[in-house]
C-alpha positions in Angstrom: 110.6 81.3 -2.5 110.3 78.1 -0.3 107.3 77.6 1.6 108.0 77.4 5.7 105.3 75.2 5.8 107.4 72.6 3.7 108.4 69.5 5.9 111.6 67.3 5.5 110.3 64.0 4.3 113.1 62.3 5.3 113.2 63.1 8.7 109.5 62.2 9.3 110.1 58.9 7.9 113.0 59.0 10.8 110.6 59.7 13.3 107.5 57.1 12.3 110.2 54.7 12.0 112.0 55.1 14.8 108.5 55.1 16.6 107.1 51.9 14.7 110.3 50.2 16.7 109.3 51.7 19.8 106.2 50.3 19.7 107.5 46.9 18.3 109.9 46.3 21.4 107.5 47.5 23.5 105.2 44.5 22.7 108.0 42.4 22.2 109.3 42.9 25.4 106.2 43.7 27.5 105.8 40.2 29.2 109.8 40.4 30.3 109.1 43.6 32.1 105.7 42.4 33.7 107.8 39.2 34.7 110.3 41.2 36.6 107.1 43.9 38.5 105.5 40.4 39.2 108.8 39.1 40.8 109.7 42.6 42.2 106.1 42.4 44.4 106.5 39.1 45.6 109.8 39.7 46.9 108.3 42.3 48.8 105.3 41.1 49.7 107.1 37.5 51.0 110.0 39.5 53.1 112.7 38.8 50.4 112.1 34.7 50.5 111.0 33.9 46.8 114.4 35.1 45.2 116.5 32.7 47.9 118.8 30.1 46.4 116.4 27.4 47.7 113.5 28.7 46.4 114.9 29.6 42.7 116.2 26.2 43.0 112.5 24.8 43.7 111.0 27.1 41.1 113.1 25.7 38.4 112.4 22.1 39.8 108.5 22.5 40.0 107.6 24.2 36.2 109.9 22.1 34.7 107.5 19.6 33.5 104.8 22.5 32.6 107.6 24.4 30.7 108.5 21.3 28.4 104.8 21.0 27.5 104.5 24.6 26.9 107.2 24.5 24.4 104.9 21.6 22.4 101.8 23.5 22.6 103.3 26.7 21.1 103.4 24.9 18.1 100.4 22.9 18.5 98.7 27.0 19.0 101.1 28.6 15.7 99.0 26.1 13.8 95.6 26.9 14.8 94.7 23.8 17.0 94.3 22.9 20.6 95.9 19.9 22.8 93.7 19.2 26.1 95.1 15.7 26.7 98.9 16.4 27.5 98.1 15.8 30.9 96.6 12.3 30.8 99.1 11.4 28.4 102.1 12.6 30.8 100.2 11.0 33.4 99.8 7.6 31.1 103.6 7.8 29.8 105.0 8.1 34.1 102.6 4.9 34.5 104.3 2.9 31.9 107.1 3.9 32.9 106.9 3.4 36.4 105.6 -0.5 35.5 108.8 -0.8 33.3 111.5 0.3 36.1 109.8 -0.4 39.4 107.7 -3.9 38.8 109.8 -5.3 36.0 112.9 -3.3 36.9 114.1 -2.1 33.5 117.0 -0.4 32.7 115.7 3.4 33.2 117.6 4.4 29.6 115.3 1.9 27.8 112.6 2.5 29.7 113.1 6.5 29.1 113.4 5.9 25.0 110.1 3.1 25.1 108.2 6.1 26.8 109.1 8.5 24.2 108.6 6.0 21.5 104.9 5.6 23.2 104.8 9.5 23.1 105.4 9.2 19.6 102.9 6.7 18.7 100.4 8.5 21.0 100.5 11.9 19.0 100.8 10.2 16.3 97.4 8.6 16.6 95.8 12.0 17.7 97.4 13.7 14.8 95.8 11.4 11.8 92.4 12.4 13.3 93.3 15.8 13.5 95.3 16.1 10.2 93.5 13.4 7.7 90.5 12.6 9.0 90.0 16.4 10.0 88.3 16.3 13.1 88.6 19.6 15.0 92.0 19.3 17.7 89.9 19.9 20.1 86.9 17.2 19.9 90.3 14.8 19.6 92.0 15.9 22.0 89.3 16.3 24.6 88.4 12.7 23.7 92.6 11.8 24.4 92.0 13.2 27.7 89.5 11.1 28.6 90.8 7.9 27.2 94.3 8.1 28.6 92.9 9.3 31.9 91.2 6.2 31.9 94.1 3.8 30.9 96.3 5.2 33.8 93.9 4.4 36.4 93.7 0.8 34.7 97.0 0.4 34.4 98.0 1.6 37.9 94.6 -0.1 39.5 93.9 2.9 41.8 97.2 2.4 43.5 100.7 4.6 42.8 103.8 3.1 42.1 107.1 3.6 43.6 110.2 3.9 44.3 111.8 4.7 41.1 116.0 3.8 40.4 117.6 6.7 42.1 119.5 7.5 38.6 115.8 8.2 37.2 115.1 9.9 40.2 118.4 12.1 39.6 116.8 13.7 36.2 114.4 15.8 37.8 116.3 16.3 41.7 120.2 15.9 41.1 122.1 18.8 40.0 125.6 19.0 37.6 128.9 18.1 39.7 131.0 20.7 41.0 135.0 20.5 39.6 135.8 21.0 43.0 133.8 19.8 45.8 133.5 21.6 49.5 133.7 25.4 48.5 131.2 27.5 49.3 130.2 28.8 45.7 129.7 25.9 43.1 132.5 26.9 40.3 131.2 25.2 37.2 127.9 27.1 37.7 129.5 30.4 37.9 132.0 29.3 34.6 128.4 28.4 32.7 127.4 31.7 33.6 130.8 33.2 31.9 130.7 31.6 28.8 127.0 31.7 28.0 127.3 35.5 28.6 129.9 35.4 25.5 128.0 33.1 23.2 125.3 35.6 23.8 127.5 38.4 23.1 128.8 37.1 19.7 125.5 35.6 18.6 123.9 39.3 19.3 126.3 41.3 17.7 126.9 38.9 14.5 122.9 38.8 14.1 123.1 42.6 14.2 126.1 43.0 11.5 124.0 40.9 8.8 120.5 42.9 9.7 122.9 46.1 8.9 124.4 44.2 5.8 121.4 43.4 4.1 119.5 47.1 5.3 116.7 45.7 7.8 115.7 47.8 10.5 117.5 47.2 13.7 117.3 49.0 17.2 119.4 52.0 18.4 122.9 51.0 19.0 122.1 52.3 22.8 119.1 50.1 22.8 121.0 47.6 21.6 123.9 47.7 24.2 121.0 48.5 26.9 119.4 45.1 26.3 122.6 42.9 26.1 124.2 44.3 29.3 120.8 43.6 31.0 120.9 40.1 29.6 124.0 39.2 30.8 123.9 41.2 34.4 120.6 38.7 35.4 122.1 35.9 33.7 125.3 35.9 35.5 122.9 36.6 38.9 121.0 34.0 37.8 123.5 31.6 37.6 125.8 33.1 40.8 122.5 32.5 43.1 122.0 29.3 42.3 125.9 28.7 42.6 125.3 29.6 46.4 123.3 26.5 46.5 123.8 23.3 44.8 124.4 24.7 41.0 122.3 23.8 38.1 119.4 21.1 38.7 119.9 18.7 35.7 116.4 19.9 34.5 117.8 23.3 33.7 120.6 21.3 31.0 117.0 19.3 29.8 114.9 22.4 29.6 117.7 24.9 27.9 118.9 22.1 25.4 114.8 22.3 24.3 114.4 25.7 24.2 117.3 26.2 21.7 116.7 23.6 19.6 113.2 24.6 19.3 113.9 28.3 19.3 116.5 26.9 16.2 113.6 25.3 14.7 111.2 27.6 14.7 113.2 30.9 13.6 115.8 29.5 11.3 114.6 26.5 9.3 112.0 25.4 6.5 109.7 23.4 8.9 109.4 26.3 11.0 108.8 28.5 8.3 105.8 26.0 7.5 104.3 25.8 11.5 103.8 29.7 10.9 101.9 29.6 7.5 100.1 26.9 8.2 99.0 29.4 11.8 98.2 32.7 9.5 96.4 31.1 6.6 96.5 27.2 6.0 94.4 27.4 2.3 97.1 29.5 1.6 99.5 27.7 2.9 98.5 24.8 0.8 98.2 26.9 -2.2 101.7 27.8 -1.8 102.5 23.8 -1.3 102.9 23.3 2.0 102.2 20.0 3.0 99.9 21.2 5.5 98.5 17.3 6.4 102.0 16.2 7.3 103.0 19.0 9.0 100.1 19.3 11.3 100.4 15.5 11.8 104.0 16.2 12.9 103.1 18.7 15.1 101.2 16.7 17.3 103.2 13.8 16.6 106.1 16.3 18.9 103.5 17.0 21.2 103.7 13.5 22.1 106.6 13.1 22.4 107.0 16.6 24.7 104.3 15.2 27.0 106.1 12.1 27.3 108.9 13.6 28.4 106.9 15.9 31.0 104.9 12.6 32.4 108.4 11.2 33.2 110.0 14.2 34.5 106.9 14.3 36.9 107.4 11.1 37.5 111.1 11.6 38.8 110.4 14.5 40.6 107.7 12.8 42.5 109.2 9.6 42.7 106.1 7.7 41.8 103.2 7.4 39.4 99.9 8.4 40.6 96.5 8.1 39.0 96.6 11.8 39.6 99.2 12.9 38.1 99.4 15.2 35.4 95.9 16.9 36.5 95.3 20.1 35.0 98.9 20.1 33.0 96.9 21.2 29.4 95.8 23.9 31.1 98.9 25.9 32.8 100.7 25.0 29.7 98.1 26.9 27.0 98.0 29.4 29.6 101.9 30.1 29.3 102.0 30.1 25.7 98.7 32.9 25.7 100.1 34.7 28.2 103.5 34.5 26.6 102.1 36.1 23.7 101.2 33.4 21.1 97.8 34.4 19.1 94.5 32.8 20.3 93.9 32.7 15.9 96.9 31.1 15.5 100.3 31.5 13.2 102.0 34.0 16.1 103.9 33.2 19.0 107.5 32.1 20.1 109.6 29.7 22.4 111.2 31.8 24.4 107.6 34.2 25.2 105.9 30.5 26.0 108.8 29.8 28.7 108.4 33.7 30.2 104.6 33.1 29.9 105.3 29.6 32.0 107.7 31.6 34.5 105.0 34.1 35.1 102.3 31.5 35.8 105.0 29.2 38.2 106.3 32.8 39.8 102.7 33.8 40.9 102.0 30.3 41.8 104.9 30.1 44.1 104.4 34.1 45.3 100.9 33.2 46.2 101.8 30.1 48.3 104.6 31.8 50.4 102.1 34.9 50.8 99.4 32.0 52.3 97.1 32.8 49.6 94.4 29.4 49.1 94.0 27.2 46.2 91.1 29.0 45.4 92.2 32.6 44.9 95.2 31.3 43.2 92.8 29.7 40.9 90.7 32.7 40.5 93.9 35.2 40.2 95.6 33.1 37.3 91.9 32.8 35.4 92.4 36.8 35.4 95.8 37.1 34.2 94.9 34.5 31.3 92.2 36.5 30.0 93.8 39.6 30.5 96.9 38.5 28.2 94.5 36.9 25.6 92.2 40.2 25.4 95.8 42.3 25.3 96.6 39.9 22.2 92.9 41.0 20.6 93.0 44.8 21.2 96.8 44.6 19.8 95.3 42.9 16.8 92.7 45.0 16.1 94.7 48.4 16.7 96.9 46.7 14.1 94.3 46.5 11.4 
């Protein structure tokens, strides 16, 4: 006689299952749904102006710079370490630059791939301390941030420089050409929109056919369809709003070129592969043989090169170097990446959470400023929401064990 006590393994394995992917898209996706309450309040609480065309425009325009160096210090994090100079060396890179193209009036394409170079050579030297001669990131880096701090304000003797070539200029401020020109909607935004939609669409459904193929776990099929409508409805928005104004600022094309080759990077090759291990346990990691040296050099060596690029996109944007610039950059940018949901212990985080932790920071920034809220709260609110995501990343970690 069977027991009616007697449970159905099987379907129990179902349920934890089914609830173990809850619970992982739940944290997965957590900072996407705060993103949108955050945006949801402000649009209320500033009478509908922060999701106007201009203003989208303008928010894209004004993280741009702080996006790129998030993007860097995600990996600089995944690998355990620190970067607190990425805003003296911006602001060092947009003074070179600005010497190059304003007083000895340079070809801006030369003087664009000399800055980089300089990036280059700049994490480069950070990342020997760092990797070989292993002094802690953040004694190194602190010590960058003083010395290139210092070296702008040589370089640009107190003063700024300006104007910049108006092609420069037209990196961080122009926007992609229309096919037509006088309508009221800008066409090629609205056909970017389109086809992204169904790259998204076919990328999405072949990356769910192998999960099935080789028997991984993968959400519900109405999960599944749930999230890619909802990607493509506030993509196409997206892209229809700004089509109502100018179309898409040139910094967009620079910014989403990044985040999928880095997103590439990352998920799908060996290097990538390496950045995590080196995060979650670098004797390990070595053990295994991972070069661990030369890829924490290289890390750095990108961040470099990624606050290079930020200096002279700041640069453009402001058309002029200032002593100034690049003042408190480090900070916003580890604060996206911990907000987005990288690991304050290293080897966890991801590109695309570090550019929704960035959004969040430049969306509450901007919110606050069209509500009339001071420096100072701002200050105080964004201290707040960066040790509330870092202590969400503990308690999560610690449930987990």
């Amino acid at each position: 006689m069977q027991s009616p006590l007697k449970t159905n393994p099987i379907g129990s394995q179902k349920k934890n299952s089914s609830k173990s992917l809850i619970q992982i898209n739940f944290r997965q996706y957590s900072m996407i749904i705060a993103l949108v309450f955050i945006m949801v309040f402000f649009q209320i609480t500033t009478d509908g102006l922060l999701l106007k065309p201009l203003n989208i425009t303008n928010l894209i325009l004004q993280n741009s710079y702080i996006l790129v160096l998030a993007v860097g210090m995600l990996l600089v994090i995944v690998t355990g370490h620190i970067d607190l100079s990425v805003g003296s060396v911006a602001a060092f890179v947009g003074a070179i630059s600005a010497i190059m193209m304003v007083n000895y009036e340079m070809s801006p394409f030369l003087a664009i791939v000399i800055s980089l170079v300089l990036g280059a050579v700049i994490g480069a030297w950070q990342g020997f301390w760092i990797a070989y001669v292993r002094i802690p990131a953040f004694i190194v880096t602190l010590a960058g941030m003083l010395l290139f701090r210092g070296l702008t304000m040589i370089v640009l003797e107190g003063k700024s420089i300006a104007p910049f070539p108006e092609s420069f200029q037209k990196i961080s401020s122009g926007f992609i050409p229309d096919l037509t020109s006088g309508g009221s909607l800008h066409l090629l935004t609205i056909l970017i929109g389109i086809a992204l939609s169904i790259v998204i669409i076919f990328f999405q459904w072949k990356n769910r056919r192998n999960q099935l193929k080789h028997q991984f776990e993968v959400q519900p099929f109405g999960l599944f369809v749930l999230k890619l409508v909802g990607m493509i409805v506030i993509l196409n928005i997206f892209t229809f709003v700004l089509a109502t104004y100018e179309g898409i600022p040139n910094i967009l094309i620079v910014l989403g070129v990044l985040i999928v080759i880095y997103t590439f990077v990352t998920n799908k090759t060996k290097a990538g592969r390496h950045i995590y291990a080196i995060g979650g346990n670098e004797k390990a990691a070595l053990l295994s043989g991972i070069k661990t040296k030369k890829m924490t050099f290289m890390v750095f060596v990108n961040m470099g090169v990624l606050s290079a690029l930020s200096g002279l996109l700041f640069a453009a944007r402001l058309n002029a170097a200032t002593p100034k610039a690049g003042n408190l950059f480090e900070l916003d940018a580890i604060a996206a990446c911990f907000i987005g949901g990288a690991s304050a212990y290293g080897g966890i985080g991801t590109i695309p959470g570090a550019i929704i932790g960035g959004l969040v920071m430049g969306i509450m920034n901007n919110g606050m400023s069209l509500m009339g809220l001071g420096v100072d709260w701002q200050q105080g609110i964004k201290g707040l929401v960066l040790l509330a995501a870092v202590a969400f990343d503990i308690y999560n970690k610690n449930k987990a064990q």
